[in-house]
N, C-alpha and C positions, 0 to 999 in steps of 0.2 A: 322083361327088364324094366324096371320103373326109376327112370331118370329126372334128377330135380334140375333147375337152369335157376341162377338166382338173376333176376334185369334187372337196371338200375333206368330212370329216366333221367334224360343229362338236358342240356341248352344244345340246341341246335346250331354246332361248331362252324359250321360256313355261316353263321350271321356273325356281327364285327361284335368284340365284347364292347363294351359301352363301363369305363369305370367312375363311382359316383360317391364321394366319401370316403375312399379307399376301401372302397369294395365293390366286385360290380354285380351292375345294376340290371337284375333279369327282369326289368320292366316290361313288359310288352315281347316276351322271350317265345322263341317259338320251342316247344317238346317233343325230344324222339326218343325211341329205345336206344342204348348207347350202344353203338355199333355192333362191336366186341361181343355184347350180349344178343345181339340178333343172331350172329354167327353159331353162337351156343346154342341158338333155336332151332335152327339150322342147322346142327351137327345133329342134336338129338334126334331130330325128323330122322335124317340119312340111317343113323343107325337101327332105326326101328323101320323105314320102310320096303317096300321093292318100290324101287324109282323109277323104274322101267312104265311100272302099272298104275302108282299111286296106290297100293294094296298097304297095310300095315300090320305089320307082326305084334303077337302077343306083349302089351308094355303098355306102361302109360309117361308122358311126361307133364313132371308139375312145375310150373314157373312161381316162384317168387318174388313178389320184391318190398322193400322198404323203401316207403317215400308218403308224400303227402295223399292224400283223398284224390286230388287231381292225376295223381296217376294210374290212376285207373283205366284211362284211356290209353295209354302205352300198354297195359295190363293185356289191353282185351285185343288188341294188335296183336301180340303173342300166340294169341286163343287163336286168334283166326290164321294164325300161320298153322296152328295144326297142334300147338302144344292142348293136355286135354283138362285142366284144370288152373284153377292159380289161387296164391295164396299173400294178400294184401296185408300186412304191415304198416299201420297208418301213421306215420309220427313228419315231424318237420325235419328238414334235412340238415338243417344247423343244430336237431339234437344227437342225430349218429356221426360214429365215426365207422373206421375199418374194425375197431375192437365192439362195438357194439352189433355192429351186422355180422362178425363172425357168432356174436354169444346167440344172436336169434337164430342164425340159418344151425350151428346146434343144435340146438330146442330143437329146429323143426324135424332137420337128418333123425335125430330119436325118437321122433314120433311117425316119421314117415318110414324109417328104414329106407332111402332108395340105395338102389346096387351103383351108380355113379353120380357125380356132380360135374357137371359139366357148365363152364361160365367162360364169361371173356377173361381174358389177360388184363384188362384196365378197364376202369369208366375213361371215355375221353375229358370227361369235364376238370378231374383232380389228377389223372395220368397217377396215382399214386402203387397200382399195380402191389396192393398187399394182402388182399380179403383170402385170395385161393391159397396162396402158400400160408397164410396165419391159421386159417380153416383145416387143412390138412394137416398142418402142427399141434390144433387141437384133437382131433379127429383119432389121432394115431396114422392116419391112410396116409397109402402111397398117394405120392403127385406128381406130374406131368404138364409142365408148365409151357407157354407158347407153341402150341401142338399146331403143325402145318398138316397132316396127316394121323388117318386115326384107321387102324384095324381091328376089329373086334375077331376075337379066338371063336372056331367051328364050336368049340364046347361053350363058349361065351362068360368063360369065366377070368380071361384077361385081353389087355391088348396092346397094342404095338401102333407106339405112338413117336413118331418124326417130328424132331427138331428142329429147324433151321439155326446153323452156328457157323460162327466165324471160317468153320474150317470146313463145309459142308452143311452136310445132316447127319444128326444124331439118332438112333433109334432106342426107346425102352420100352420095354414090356412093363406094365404095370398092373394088377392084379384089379380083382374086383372083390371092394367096390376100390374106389380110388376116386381121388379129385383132378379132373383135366380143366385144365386156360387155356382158348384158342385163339389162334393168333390169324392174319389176314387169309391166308392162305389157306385153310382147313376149309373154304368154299370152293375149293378148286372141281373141277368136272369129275375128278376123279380121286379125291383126296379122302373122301369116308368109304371104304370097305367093311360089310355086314356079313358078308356069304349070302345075301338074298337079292341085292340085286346085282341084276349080271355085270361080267367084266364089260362086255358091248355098252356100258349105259353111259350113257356119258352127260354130268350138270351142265347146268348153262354159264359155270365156270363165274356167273359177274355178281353173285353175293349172295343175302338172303334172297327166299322167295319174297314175291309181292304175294299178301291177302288176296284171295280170291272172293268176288260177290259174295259167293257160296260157305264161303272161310265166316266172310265178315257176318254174313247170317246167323251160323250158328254158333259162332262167338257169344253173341247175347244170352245164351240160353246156356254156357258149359259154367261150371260154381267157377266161384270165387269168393273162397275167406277173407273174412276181414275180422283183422284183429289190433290189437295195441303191443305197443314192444314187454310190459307187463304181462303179458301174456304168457311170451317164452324168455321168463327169467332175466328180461332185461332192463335196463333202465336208462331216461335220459343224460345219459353223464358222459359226455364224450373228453377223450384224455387230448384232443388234438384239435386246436381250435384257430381261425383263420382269423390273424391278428389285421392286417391290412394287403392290399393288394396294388401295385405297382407298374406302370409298365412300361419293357428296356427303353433306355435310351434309344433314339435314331439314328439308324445307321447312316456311317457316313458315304458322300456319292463315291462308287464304283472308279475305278479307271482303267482306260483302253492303253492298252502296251503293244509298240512295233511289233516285238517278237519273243520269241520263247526265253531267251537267253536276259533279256530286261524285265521278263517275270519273272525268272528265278529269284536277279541282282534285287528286286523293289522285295520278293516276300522272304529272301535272308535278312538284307539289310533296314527294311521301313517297316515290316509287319511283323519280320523276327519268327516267322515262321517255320523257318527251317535252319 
């Protein structure tokens, strides 16, 4: 099975945004894989490995991403979680939008054919959560969005993919190939089923793996394309453009109420809440 993962590198969200001109200011900004997309790394691993062993089945996974030169080092992070290839995209991040990284990851799906795509639900940086469902809309393919659990079919030609929703969990079966977005919990100990590693195996449940030495070694030495978004039929023209950035008002202080009965009375009557 040859699975693509598309990462995106974001600002590293536990540091405070700093706004500078009405935009802010990634002066001195520190860079991670954007979470979401780790987890995608993550999922691809589980499906292709026995976990038990560290053994892996017949597949490969290719990571992509679109961003500047500089991310090449998020790139190779990827590589040494175990994905086996990557495919670099060089342009500035103020020239893509969600419509341009679907027109590239196209391009690439037709030249690579993989049987799934598998990516986060959102970058945390723009939370704009569009790429996987615009992609699949181009695509023709089924999709399976915020996927908490992932089972792949003994014949490995579909799978059954859990939701988390308002009213429980959702289940669908969705064919291959197909586009999945995975949501926090697809890291769970026991939330990717392949048929190869055992029922007994259980994740360490707390996220992606960490690189190992061994990972980050021979990271150095697995490809990685580098290309221009003319490459795959695209171009700098993004339709959605960050006019200014702003941020809320201060909230006002809190207050301590005797009892239940004078929260209810303060958030009918002052806050209008109910």
């Amino acid at each position: 099975m040859k699975i693509l993962v598309p990462v995106k590198r974001v600002p590293d969200p536990t540091q405070k945004a700093k706004i500078k001109d009405g935009h802010i200011d990634l002066t001195g900004a520190s860079w991670i894989v954007n979470t979401f997309d780790e987890y995608a790394v993550e999922t691809a691993l589980r499906l292709l490995e026995n976990g038990a062993d560290g053994t892996r089945a017949a597949g490969e996974i290719i990571v992509v991403s679109i961003g500047p030169e500089d991310a090449a080092k998020e790139i190779r992070t990827t590589l040494a979680m175990g994905a086996d290839r990557a495919i670099h995209v060089v342009t500035k991040d103020s020239e893509i939008d969600a419509l341009v990284v679907v027109k590239v990851l196209q391009s690439i799906i037709a030249a690579e054919k993989p049987d799934l795509v598998v990516m986060g639900k959102q970058a945390v940086d723009g939370d704009a959560n569009q790429v996987g469902q615009m992609l699949a809309g181009k695509l023709g393919w089924a999709q399976a969005t915020f996927a908490a659990t992932l089972e792949l079919a003994g014949d490995k030609k579909s799978l059954l993919v859990g939701r988390e929703v308002d009213g429980g969990v959702e289940y669908k079966r969705v064919p291959v190939p197909s586009v999945i977005t995975v949501d926090l919990r697809i890291v769970g100990s026991k939330s990717v089923k392949n048929g190869i590693t055992p029922e007994s195996h259980n994740y360490s449940g707390e996220g992606a793996r960490l690189p190992s030495l061994k990972g980050i070694m021979a990271a150095k030495k697995k490809p990685m394309v580098t290309g221009k978004l003319g490459d795959y039929g695209a171009e700098a023209a993004p339709v959605i453009k960050e006019l200014s950035v702003t941020l809320p008002p201060p909230r006002a202080a809190g207050q301590i109420v005797a009892d239940v009965p004078t929260l209810v009375k303060k958030l009918a009557d002052e806050a209008k809440a109910l």
